[in-house]
PDB file as gemmi writes it, atoms N, CA and C in Angstrom:
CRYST1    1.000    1.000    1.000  90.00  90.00  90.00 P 1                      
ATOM      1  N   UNK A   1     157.310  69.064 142.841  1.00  0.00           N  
ATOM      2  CA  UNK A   1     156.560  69.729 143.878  1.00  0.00           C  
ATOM      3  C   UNK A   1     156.028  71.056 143.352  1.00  0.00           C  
ATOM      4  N   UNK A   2     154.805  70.939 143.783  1.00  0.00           N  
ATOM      5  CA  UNK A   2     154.161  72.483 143.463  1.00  0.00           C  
ATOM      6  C   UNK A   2     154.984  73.603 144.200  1.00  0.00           C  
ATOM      7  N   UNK A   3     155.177  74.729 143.537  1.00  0.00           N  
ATOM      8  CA  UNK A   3     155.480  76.127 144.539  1.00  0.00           C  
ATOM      9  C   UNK A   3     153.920  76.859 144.792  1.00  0.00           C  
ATOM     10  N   UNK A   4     153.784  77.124 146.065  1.00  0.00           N  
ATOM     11  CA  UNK A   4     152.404  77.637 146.857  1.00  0.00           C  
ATOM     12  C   UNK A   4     152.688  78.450 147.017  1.00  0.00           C  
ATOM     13  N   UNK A   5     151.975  79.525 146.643  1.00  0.00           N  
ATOM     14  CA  UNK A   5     151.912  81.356 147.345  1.00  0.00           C  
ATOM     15  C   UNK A   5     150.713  81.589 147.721  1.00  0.00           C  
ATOM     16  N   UNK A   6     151.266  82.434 149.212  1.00  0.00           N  
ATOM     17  CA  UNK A   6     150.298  82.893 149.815  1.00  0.00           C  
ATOM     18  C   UNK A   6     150.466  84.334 149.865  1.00  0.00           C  
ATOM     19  N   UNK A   7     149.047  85.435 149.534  1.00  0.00           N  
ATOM     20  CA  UNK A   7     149.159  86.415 149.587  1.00  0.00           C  
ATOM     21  C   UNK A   7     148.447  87.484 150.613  1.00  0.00           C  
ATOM     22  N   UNK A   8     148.784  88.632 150.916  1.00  0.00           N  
ATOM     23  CA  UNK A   8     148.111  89.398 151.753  1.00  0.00           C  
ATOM     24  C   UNK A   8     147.879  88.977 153.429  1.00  0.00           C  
ATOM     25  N   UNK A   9     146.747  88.953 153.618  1.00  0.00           N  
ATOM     26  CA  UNK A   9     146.674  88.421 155.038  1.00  0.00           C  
ATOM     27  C   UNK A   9     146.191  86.939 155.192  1.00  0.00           C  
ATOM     28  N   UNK A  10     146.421  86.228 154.196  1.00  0.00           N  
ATOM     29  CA  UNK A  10     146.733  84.980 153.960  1.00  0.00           C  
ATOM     30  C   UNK A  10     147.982  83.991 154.522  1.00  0.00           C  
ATOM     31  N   UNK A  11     148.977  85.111 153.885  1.00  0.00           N  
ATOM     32  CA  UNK A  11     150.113  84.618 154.701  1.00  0.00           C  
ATOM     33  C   UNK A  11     150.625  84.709 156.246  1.00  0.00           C  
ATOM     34  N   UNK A  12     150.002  86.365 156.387  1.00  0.00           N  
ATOM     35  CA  UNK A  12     150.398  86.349 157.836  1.00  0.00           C  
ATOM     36  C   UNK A  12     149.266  85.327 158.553  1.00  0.00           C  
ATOM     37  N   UNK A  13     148.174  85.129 157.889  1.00  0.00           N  
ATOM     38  CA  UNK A  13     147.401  83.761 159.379  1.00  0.00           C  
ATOM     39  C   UNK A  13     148.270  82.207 159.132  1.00  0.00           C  
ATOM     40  N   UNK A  14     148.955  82.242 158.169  1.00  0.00           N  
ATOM     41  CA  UNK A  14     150.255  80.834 158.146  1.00  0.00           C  
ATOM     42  C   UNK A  14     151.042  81.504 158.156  1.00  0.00           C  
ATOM     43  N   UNK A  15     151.738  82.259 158.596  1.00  0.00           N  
ATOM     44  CA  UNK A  15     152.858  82.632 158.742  1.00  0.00           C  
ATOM     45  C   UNK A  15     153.968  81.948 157.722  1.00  0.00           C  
ATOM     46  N   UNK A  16     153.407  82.105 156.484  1.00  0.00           N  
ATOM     47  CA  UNK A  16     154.477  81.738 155.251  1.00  0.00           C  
ATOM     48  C   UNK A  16     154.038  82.281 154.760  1.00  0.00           C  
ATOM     49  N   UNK A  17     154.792  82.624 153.745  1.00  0.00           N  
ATOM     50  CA  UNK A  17     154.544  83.338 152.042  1.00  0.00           C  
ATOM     51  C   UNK A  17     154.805  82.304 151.016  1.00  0.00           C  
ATOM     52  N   UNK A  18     155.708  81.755 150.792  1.00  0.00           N  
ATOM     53  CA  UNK A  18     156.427  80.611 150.178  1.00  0.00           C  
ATOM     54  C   UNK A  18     156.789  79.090 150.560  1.00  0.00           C  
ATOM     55  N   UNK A  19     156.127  77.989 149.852  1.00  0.00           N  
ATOM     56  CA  UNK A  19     156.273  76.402 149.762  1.00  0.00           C  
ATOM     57  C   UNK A  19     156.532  76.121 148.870  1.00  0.00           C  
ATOM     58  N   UNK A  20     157.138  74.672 148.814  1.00  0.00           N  
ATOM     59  CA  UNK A  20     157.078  73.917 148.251  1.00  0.00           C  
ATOM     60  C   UNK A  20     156.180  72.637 148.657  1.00  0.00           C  
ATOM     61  N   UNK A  21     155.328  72.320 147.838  1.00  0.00           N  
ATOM     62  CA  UNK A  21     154.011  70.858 148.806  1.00  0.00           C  
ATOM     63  C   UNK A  21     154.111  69.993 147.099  1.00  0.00           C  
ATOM     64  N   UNK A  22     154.032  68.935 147.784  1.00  0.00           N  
ATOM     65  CA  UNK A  22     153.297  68.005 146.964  1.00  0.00           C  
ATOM     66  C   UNK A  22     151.933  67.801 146.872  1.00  0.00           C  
ATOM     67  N   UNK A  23     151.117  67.472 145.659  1.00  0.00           N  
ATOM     68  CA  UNK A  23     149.775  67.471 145.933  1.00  0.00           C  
ATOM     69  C   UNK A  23     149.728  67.502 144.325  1.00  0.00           C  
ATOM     70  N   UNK A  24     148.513  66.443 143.900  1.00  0.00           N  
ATOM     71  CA  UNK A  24     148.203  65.960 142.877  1.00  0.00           C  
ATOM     72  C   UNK A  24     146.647  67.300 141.685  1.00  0.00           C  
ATOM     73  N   UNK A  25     146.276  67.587 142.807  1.00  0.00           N  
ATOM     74  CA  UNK A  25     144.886  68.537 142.539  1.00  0.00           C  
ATOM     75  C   UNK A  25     144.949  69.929 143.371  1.00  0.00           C  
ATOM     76  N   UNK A  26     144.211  71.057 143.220  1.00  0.00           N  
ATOM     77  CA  UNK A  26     144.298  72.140 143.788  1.00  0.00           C  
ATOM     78  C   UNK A  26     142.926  71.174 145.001  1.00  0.00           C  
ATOM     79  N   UNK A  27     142.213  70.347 144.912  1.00  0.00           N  
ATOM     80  CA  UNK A  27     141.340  70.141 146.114  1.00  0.00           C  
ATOM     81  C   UNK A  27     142.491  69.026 146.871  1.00  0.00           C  
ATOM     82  N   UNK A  28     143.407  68.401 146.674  1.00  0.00           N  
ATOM     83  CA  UNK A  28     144.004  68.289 147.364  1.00  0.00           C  
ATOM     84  C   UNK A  28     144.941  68.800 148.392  1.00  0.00           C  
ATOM     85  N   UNK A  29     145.622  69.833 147.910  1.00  0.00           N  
ATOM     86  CA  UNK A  29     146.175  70.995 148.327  1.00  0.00           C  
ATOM     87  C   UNK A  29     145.408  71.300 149.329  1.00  0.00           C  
ATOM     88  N   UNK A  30     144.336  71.877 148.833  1.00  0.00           N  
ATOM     89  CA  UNK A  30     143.377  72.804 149.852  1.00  0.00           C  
ATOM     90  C   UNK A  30     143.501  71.487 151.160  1.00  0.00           C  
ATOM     91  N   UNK A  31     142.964  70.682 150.736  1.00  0.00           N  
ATOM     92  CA  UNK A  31     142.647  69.301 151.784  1.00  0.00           C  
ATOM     93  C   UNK A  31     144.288  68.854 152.874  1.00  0.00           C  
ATOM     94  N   UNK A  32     144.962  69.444 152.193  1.00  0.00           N  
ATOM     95  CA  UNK A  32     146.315  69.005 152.978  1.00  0.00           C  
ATOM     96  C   UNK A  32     146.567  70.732 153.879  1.00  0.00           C  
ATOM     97  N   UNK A  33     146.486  71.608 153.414  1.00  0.00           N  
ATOM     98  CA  UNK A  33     146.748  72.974 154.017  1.00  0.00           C  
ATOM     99  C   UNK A  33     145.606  73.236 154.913  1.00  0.00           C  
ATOM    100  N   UNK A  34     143.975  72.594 154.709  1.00  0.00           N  
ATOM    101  CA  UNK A  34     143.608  73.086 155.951  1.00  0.00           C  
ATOM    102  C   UNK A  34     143.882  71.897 156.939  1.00  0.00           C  
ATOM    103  N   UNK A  35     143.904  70.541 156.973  1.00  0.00           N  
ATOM    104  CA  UNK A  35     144.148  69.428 157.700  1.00  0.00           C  
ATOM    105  C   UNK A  35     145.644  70.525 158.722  1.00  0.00           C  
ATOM    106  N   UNK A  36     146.697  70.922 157.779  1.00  0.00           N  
ATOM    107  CA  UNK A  36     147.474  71.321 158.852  1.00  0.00           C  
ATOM    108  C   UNK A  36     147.672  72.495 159.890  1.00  0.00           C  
ATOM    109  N   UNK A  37     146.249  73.647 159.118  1.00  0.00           N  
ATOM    110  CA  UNK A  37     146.602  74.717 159.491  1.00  0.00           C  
ATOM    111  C   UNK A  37     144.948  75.330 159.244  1.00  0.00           C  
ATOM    112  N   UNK A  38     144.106  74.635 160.712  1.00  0.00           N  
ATOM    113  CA  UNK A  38     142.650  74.715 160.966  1.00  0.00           C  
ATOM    114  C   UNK A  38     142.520  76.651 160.520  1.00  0.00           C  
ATOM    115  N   UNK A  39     143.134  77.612 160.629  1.00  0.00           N  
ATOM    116  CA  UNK A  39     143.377  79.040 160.356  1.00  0.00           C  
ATOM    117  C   UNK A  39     142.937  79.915 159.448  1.00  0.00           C  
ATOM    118  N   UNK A  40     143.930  78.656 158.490  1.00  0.00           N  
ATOM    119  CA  UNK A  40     144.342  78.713 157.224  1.00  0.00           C  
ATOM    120  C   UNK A  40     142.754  78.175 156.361  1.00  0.00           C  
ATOM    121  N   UNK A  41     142.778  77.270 157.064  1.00  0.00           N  
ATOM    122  CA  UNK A  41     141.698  76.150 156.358  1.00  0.00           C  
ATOM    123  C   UNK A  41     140.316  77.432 156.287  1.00  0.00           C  
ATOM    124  N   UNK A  42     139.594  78.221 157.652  1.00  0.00           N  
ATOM    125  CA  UNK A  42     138.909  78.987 157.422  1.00  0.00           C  
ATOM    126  C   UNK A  42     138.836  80.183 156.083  1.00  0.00           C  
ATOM    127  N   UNK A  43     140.345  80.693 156.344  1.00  0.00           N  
ATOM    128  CA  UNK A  43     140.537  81.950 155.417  1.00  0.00           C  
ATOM    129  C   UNK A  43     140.717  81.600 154.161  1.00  0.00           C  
ATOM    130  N   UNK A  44     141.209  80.398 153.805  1.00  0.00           N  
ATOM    131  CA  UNK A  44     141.220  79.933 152.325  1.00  0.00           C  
ATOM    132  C   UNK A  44     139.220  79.563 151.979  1.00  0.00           C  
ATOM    133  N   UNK A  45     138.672  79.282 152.891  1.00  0.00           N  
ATOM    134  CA  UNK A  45     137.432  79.076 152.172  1.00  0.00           C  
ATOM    135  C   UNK A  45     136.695  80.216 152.664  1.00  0.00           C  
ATOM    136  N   UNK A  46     136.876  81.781 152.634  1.00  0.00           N  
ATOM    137  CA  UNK A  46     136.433  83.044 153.151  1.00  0.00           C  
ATOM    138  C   UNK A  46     135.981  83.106 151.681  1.00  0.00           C  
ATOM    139  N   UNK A  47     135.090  83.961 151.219  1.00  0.00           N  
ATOM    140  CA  UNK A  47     134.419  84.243 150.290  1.00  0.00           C  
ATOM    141  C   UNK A  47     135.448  85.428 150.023  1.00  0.00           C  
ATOM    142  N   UNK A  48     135.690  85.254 148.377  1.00  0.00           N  
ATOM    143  CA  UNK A  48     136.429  86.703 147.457  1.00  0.00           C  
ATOM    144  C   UNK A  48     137.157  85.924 147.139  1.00  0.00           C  
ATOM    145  N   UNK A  49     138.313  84.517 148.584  1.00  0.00           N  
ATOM    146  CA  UNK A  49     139.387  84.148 147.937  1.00  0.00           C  
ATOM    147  C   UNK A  49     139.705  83.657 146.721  1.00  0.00           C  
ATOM    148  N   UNK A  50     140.414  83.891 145.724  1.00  0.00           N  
ATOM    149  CA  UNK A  50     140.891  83.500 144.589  1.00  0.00           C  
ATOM    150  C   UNK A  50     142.086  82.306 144.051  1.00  0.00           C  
ATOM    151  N   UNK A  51     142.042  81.595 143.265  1.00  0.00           N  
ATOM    152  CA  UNK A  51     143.505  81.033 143.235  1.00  0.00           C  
ATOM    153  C   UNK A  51     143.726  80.958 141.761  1.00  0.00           C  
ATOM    154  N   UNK A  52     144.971  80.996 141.294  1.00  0.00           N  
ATOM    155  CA  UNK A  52     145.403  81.735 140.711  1.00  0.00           C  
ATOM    156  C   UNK A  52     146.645  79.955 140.339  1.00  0.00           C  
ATOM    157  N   UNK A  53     146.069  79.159 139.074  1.00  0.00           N  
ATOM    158  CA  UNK A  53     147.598  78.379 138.480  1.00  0.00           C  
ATOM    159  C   UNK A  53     147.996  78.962 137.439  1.00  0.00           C  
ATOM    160  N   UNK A  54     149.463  78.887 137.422  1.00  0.00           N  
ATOM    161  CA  UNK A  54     150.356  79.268 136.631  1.00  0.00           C  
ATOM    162  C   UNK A  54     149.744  80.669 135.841  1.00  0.00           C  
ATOM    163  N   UNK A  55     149.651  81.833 137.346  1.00  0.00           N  
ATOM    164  CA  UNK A  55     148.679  82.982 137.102  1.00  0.00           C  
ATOM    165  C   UNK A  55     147.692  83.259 136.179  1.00  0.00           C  
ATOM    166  N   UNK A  56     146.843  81.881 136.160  1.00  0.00           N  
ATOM    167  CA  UNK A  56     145.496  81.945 135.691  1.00  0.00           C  
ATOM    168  C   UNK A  56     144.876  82.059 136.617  1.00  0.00           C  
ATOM    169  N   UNK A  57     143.720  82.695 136.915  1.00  0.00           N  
ATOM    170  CA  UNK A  57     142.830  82.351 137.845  1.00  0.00           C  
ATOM    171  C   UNK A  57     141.843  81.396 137.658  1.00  0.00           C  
ATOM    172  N   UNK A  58     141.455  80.189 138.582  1.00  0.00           N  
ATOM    173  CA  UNK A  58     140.755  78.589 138.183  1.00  0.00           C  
ATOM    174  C   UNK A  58     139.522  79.024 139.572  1.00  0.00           C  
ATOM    175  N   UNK A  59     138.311  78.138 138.806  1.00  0.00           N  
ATOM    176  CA  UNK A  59     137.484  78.182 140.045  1.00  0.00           C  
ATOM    177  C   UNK A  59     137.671  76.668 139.900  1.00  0.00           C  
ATOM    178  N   UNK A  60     137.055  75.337 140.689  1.00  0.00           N  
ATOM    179  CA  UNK A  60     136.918  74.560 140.878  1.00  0.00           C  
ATOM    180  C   UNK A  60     138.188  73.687 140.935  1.00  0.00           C  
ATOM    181  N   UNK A  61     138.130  72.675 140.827  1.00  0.00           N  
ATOM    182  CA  UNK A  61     139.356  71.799 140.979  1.00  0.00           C  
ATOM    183  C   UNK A  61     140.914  71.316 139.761  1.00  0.00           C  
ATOM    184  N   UNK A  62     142.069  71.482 139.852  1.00  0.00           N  
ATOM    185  CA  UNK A  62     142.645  71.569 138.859  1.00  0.00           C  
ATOM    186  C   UNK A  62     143.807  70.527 138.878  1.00  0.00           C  
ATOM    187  N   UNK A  63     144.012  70.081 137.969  1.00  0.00           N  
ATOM    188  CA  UNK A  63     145.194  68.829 138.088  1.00  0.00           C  
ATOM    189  C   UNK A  63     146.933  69.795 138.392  1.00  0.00           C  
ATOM    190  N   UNK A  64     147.633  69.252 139.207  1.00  0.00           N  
ATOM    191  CA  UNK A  64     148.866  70.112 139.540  1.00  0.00           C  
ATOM    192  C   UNK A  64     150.297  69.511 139.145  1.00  0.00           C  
ATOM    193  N   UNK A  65     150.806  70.112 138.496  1.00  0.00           N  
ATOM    194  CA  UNK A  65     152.092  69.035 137.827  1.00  0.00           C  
ATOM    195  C   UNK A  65     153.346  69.553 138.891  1.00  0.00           C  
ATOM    196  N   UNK A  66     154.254  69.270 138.678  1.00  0.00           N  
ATOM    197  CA  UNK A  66     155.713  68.732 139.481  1.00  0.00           C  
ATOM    198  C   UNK A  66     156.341  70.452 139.515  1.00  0.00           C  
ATOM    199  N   UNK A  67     156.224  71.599 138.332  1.00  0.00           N  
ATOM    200  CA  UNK A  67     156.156  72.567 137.536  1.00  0.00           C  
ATOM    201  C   UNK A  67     155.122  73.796 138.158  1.00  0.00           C  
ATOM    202  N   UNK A  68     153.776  73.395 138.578  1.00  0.00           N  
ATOM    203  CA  UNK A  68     152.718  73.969 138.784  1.00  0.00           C  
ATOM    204  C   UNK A  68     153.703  75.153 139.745  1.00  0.00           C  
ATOM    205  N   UNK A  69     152.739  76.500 139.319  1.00  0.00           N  
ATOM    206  CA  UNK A  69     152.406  77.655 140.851  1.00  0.00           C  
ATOM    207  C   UNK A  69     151.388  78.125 140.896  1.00  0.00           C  
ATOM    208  N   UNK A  70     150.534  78.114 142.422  1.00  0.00           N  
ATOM    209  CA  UNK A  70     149.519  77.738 143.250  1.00  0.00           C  
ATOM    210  C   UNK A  70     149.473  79.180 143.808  1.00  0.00           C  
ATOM    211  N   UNK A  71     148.897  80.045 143.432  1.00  0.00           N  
ATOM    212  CA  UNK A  71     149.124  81.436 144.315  1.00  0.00           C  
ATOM    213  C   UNK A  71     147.195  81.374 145.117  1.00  0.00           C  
ATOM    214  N   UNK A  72     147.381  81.860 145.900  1.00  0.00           N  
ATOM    215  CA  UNK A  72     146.256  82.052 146.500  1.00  0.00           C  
ATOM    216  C   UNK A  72     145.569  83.515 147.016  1.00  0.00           C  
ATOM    217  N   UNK A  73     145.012  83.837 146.787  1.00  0.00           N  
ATOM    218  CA  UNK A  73     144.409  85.734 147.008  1.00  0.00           C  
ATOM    219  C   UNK A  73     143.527  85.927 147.213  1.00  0.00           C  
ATOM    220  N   UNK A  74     143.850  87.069 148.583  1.00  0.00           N  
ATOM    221  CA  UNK A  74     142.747  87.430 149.216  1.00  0.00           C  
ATOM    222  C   UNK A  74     142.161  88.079 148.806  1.00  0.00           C  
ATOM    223  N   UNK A  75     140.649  88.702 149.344  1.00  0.00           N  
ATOM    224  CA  UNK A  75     139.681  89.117 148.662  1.00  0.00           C  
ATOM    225  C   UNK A  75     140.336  90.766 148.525  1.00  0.00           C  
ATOM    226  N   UNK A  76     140.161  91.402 147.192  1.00  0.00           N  
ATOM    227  CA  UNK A  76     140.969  92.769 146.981  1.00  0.00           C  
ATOM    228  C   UNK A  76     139.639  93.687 147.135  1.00  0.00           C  
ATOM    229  N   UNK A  77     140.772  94.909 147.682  1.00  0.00           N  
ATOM    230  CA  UNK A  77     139.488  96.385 147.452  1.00  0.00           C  
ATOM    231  C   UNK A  77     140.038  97.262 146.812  1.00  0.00           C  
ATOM    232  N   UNK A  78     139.778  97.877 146.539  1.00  0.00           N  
ATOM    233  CA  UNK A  78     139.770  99.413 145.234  1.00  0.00           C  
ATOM    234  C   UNK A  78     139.921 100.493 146.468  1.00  0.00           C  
ATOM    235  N   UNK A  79     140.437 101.752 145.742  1.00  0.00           N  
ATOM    236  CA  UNK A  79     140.108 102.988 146.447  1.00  0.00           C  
ATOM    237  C   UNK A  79     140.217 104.135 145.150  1.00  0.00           C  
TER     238      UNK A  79                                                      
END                                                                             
């Protein structure tokens, strides 16, 4: 099972920080987290968000092993 992190105000609109999910692809993932959590499903496809395997950051779709971590991040600001 993948470990999923959610960060910033990511987590508080799912009210988790930390999973464990099964899921073969990061577009699967996405496809199973907004199916459960219509919220979630908006703010993960908000423009800035980032995701981040095995703290790389990936744009497009990525194969997810048993091992994988899935962090997800919201859009950041500077001061």
């Amino acid at each position: 099972m993948a470990r999923v992190l959610l960060f910033g105000r990511l987590s508080d609109i799912a009210g988790w920080r930390e999973r464990e999910l099964e899921s073969a692809s990061l577009a699967d993932l996405r496809a199973s987290l907004s199916a459960e959590d219509p919220g979630l499903a908006e703010a993960l496809s908000a423009p800035g968000v980032q995701v981040a395997l095995d703290q790389a950051i990936v744009r497009g779709d990525a194969a997810l092993s048993s091992r994988s971590e899935v962090a997800f991040l919201p859009p950041m600001s500077g001061g």
